[in-house]
mmCIF entry with sequence, helices, sheets and N, C-alpha, C, O atoms, coordinates in Angstrom:
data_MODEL
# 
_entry.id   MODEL 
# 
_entity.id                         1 
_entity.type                       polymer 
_entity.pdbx_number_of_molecules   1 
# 
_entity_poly.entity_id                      1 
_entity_poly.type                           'polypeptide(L)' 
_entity_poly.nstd_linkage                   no 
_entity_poly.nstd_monomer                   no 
_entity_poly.pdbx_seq_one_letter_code       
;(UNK)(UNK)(UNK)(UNK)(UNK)(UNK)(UNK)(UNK)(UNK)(UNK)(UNK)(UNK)(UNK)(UNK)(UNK)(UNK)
(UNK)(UNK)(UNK)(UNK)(UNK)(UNK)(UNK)(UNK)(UNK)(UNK)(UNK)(UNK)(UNK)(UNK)(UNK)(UNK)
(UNK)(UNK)
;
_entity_poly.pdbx_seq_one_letter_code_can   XXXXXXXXXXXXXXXXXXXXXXXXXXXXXXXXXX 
_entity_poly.pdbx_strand_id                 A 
# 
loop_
_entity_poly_seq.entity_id 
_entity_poly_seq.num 
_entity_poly_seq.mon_id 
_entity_poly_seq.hetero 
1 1  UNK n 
1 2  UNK n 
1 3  UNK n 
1 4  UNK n 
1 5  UNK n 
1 6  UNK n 
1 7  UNK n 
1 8  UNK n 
1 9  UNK n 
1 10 UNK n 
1 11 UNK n 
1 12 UNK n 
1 13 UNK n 
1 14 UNK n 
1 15 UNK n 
1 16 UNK n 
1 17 UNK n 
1 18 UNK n 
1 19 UNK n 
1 20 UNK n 
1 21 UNK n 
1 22 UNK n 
1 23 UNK n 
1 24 UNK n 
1 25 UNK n 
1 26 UNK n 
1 27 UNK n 
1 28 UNK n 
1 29 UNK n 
1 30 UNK n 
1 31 UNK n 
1 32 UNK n 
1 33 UNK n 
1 34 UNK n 
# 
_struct_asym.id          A 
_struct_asym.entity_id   1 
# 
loop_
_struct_conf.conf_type_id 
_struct_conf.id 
_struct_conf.pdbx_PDB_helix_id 
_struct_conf.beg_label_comp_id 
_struct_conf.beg_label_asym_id 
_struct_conf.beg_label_seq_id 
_struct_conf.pdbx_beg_PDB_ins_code 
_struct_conf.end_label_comp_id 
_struct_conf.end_label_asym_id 
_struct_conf.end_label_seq_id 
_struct_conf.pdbx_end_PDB_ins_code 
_struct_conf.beg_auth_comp_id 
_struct_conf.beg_auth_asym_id 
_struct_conf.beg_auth_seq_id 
_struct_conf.end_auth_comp_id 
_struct_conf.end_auth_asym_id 
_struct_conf.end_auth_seq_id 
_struct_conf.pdbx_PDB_helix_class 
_struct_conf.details 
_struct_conf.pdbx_PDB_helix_length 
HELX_P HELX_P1 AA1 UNK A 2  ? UNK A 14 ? UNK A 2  UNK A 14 1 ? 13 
HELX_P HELX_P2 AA2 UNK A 17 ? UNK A 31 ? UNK A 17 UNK A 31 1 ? 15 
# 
_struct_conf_type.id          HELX_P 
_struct_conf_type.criteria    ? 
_struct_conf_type.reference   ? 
# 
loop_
_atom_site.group_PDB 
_atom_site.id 
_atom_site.type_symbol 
_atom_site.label_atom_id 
_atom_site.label_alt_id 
_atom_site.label_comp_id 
_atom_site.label_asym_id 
_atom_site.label_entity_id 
_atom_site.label_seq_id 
_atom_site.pdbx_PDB_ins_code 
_atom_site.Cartn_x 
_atom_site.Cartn_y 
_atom_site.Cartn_z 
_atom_site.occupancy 
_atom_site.B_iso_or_equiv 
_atom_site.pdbx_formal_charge 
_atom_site.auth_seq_id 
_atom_site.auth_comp_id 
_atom_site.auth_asym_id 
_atom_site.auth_atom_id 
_atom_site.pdbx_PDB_model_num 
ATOM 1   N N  . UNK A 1 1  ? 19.936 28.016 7.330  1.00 0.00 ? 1  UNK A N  1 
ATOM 2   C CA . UNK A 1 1  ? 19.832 28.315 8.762  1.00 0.00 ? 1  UNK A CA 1 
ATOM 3   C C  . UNK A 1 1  ? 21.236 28.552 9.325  1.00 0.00 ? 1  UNK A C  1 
ATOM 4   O O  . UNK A 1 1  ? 22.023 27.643 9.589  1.00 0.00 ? 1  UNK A O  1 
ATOM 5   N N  . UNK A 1 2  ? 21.438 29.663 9.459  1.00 0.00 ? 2  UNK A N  1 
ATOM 6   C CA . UNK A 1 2  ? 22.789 30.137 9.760  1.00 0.00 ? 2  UNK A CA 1 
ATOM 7   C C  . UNK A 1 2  ? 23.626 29.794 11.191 1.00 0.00 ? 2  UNK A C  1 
ATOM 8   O O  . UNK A 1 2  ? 24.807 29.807 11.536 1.00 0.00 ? 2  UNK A O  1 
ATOM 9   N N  . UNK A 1 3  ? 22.506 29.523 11.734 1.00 0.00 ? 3  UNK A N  1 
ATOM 10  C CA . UNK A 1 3  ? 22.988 29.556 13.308 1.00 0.00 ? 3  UNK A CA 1 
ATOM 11  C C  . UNK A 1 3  ? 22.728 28.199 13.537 1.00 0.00 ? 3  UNK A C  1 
ATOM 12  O O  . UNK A 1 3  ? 22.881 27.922 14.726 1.00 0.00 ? 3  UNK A O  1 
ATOM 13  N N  . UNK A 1 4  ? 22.417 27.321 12.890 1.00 0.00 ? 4  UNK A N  1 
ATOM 14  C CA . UNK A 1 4  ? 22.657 25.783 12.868 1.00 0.00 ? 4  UNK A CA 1 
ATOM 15  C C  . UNK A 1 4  ? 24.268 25.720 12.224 1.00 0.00 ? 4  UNK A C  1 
ATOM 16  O O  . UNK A 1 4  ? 25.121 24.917 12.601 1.00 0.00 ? 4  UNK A O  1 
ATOM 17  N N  . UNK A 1 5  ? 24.390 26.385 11.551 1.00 0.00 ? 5  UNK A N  1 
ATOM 18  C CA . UNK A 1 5  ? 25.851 25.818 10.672 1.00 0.00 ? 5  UNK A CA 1 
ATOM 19  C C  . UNK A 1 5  ? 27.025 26.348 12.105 1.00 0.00 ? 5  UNK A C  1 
ATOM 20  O O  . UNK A 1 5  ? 28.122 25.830 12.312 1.00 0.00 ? 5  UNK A O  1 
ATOM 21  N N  . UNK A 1 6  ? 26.397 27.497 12.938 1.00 0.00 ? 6  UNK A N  1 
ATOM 22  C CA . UNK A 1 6  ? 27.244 28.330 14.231 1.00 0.00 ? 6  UNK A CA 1 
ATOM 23  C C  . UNK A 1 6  ? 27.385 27.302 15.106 1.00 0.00 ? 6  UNK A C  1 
ATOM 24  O O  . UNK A 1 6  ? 28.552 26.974 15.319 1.00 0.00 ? 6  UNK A O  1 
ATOM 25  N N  . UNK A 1 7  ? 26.589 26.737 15.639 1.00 0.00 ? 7  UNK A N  1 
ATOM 26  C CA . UNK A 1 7  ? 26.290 25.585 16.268 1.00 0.00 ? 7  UNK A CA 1 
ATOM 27  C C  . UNK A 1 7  ? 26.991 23.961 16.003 1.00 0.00 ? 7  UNK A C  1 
ATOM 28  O O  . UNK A 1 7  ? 27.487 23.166 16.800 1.00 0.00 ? 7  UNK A O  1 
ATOM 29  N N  . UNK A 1 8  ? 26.769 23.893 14.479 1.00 0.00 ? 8  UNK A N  1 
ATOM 30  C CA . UNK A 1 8  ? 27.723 22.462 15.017 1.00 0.00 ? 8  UNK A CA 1 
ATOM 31  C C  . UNK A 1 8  ? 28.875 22.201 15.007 1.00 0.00 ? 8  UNK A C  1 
ATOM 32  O O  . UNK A 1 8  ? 29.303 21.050 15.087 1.00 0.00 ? 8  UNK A O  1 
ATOM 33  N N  . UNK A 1 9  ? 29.714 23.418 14.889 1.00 0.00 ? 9  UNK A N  1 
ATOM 34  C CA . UNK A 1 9  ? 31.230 22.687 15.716 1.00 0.00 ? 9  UNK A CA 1 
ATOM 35  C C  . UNK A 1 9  ? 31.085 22.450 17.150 1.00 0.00 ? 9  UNK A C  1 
ATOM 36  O O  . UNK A 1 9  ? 31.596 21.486 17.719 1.00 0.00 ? 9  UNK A O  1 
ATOM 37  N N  . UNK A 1 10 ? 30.275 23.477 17.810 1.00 0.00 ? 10 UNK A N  1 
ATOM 38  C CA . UNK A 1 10 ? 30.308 23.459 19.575 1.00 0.00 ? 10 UNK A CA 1 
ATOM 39  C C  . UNK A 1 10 ? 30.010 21.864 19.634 1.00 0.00 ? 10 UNK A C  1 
ATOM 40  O O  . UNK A 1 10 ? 30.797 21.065 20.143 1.00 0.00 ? 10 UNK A O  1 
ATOM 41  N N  . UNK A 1 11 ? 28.431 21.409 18.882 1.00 0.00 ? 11 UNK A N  1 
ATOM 42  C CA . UNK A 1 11 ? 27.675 20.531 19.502 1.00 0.00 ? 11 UNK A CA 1 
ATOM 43  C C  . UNK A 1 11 ? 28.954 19.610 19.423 1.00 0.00 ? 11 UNK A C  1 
ATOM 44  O O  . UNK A 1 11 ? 29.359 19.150 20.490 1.00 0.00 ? 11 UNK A O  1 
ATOM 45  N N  . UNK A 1 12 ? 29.800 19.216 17.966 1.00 0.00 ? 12 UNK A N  1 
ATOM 46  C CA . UNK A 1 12 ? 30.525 18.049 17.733 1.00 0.00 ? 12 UNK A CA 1 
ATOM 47  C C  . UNK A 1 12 ? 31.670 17.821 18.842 1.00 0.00 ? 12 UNK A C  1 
ATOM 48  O O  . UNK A 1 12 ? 32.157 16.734 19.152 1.00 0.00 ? 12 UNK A O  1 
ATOM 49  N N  . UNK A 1 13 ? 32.043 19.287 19.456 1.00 0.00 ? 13 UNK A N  1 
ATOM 50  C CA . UNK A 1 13 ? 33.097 19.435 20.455 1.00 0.00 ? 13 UNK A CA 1 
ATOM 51  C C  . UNK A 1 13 ? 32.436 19.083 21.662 1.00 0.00 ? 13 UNK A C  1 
ATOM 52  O O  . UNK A 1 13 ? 33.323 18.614 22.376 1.00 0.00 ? 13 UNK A O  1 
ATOM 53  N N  . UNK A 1 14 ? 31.479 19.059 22.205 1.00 0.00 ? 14 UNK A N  1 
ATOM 54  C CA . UNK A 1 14 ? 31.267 19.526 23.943 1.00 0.00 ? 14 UNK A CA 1 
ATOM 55  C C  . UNK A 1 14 ? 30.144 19.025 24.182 1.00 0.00 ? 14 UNK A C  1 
ATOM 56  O O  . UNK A 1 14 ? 29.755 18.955 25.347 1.00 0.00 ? 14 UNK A O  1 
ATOM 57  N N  . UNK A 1 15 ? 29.164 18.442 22.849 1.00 0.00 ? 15 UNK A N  1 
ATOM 58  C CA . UNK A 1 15 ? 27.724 17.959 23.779 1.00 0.00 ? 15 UNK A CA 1 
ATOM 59  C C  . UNK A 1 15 ? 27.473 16.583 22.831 1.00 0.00 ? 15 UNK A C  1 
ATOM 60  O O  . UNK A 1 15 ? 27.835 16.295 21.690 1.00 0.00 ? 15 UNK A O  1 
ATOM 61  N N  . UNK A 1 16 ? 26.477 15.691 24.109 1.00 0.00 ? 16 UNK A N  1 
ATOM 62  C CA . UNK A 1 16 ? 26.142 14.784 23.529 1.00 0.00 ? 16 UNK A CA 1 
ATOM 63  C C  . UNK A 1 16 ? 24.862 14.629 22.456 1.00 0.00 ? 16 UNK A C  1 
ATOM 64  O O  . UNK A 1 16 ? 24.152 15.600 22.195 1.00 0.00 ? 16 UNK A O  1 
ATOM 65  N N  . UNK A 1 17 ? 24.714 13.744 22.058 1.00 0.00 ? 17 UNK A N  1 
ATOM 66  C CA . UNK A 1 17 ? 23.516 14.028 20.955 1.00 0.00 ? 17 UNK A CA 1 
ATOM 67  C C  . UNK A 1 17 ? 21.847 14.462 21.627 1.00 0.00 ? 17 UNK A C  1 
ATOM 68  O O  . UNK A 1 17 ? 20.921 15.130 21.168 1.00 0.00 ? 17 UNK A O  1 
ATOM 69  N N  . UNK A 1 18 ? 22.038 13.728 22.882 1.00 0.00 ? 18 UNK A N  1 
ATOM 70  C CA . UNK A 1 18 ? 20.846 14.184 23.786 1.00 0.00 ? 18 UNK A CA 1 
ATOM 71  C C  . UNK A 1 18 ? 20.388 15.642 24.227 1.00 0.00 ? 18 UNK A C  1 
ATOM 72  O O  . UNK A 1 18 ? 19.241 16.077 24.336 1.00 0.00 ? 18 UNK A O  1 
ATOM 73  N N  . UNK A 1 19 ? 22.014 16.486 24.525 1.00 0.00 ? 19 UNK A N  1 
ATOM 74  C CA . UNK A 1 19 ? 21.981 17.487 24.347 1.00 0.00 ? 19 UNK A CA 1 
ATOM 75  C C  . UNK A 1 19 ? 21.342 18.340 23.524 1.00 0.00 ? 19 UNK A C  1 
ATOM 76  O O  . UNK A 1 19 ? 20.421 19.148 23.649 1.00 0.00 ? 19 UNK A O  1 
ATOM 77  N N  . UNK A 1 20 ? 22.226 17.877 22.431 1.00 0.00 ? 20 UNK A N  1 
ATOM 78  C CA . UNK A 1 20 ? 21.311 18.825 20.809 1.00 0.00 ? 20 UNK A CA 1 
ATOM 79  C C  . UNK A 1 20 ? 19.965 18.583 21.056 1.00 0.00 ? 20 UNK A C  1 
ATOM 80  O O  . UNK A 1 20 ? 19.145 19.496 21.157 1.00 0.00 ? 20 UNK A O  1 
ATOM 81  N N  . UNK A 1 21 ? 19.643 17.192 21.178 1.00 0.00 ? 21 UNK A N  1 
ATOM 82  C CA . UNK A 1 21 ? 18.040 17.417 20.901 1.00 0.00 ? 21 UNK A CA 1 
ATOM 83  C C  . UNK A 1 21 ? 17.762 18.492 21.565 1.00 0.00 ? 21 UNK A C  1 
ATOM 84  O O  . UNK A 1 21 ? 17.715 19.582 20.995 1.00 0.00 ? 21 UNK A O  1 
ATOM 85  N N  . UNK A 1 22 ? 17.541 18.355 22.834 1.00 0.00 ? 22 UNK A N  1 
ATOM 86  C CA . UNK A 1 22 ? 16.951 19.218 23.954 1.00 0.00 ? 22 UNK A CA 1 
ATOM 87  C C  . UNK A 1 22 ? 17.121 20.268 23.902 1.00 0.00 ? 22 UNK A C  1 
ATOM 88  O O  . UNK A 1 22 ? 16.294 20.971 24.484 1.00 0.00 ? 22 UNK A O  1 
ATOM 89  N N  . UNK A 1 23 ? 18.417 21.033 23.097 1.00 0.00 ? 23 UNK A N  1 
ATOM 90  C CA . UNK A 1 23 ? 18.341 22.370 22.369 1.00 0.00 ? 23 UNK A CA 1 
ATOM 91  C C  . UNK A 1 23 ? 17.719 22.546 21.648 1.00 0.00 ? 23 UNK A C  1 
ATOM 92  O O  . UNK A 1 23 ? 17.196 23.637 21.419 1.00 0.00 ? 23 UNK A O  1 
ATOM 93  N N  . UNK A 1 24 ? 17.594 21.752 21.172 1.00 0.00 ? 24 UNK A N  1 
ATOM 94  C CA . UNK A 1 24 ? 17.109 22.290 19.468 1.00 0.00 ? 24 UNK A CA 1 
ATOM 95  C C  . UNK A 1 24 ? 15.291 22.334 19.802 1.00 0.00 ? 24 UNK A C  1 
ATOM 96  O O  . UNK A 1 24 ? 14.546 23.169 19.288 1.00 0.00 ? 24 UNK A O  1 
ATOM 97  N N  . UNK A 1 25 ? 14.843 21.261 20.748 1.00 0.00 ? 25 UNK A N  1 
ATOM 98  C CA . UNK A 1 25 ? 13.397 21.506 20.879 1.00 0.00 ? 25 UNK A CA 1 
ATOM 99  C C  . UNK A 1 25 ? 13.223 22.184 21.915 1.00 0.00 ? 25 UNK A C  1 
ATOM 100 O O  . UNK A 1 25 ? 12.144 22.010 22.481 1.00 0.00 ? 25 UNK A O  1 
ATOM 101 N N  . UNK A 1 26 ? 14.161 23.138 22.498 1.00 0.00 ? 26 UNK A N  1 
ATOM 102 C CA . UNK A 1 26 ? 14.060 24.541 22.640 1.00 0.00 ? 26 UNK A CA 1 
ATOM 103 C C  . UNK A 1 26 ? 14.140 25.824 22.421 1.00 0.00 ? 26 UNK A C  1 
ATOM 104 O O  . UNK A 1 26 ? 13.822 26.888 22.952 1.00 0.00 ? 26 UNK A O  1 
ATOM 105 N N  . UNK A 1 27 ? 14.700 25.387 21.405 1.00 0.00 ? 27 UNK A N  1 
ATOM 106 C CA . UNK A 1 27 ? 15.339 26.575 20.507 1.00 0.00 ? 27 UNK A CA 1 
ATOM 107 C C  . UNK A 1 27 ? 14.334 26.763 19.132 1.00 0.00 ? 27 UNK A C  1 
ATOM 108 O O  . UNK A 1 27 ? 14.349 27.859 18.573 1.00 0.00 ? 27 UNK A O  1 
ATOM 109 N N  . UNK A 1 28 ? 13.420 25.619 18.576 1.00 0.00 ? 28 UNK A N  1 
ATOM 110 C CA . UNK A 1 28 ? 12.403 25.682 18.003 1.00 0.00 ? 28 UNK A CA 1 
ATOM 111 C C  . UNK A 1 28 ? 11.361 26.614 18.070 1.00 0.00 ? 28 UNK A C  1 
ATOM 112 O O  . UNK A 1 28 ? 10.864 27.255 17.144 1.00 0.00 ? 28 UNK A O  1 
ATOM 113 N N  . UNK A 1 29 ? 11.086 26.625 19.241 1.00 0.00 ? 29 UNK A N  1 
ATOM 114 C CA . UNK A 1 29 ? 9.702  27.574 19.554 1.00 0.00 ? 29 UNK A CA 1 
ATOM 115 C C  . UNK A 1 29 ? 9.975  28.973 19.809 1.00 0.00 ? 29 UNK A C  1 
ATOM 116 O O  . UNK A 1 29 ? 9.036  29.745 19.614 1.00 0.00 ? 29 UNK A O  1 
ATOM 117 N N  . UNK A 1 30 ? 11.286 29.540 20.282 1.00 0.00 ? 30 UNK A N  1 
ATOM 118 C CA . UNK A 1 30 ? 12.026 30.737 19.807 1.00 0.00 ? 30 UNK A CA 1 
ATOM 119 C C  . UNK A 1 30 ? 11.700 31.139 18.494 1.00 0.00 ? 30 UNK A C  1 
ATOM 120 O O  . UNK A 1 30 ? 10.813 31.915 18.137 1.00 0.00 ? 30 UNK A O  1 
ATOM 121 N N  . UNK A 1 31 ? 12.935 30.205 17.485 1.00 0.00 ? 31 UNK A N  1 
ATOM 122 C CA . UNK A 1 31 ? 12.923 30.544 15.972 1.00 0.00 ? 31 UNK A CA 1 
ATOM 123 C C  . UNK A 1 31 ? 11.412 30.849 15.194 1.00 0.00 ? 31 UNK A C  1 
ATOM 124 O O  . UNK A 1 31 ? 11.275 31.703 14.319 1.00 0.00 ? 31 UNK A O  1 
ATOM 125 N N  . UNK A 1 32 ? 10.403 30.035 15.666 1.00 0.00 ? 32 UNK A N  1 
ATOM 126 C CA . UNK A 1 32 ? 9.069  30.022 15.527 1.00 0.00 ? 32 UNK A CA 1 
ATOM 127 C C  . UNK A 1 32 ? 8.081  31.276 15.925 1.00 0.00 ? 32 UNK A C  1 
ATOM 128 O O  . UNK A 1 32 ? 7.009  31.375 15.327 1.00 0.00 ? 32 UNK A O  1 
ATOM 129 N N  . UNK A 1 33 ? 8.479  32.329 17.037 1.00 0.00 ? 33 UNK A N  1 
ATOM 130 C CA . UNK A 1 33 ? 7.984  33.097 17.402 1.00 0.00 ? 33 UNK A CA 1 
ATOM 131 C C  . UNK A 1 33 ? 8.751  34.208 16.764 1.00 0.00 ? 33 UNK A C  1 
ATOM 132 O O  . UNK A 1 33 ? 7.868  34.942 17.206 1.00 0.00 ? 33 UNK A O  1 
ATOM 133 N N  . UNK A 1 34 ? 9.473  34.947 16.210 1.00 0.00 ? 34 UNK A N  1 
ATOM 134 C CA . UNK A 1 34 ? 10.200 35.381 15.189 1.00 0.00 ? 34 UNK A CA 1 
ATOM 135 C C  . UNK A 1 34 ? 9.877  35.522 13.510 1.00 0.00 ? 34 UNK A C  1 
ATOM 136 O O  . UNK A 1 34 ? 10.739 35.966 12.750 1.00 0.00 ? 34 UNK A O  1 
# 
């Protein structure tokens, strides 16, 4: 998953882990419709 590996320098720099979640179980149903 390429754009997970794009993603975690930002997340490790600038967001909290609560963050990620809430991306990521938005960003799920995107990748899913694709």
């Amino acid at each position: 998953m390429g754009v997970y590996y794009f993603l975690v320098p930002i997340y490790k720099n600038h967001f909290s882990e609560k963050d990620l979640k809430d991306a990521i179980e938005f960003l799920i149903p995107l990748w899913q419709k694709n």
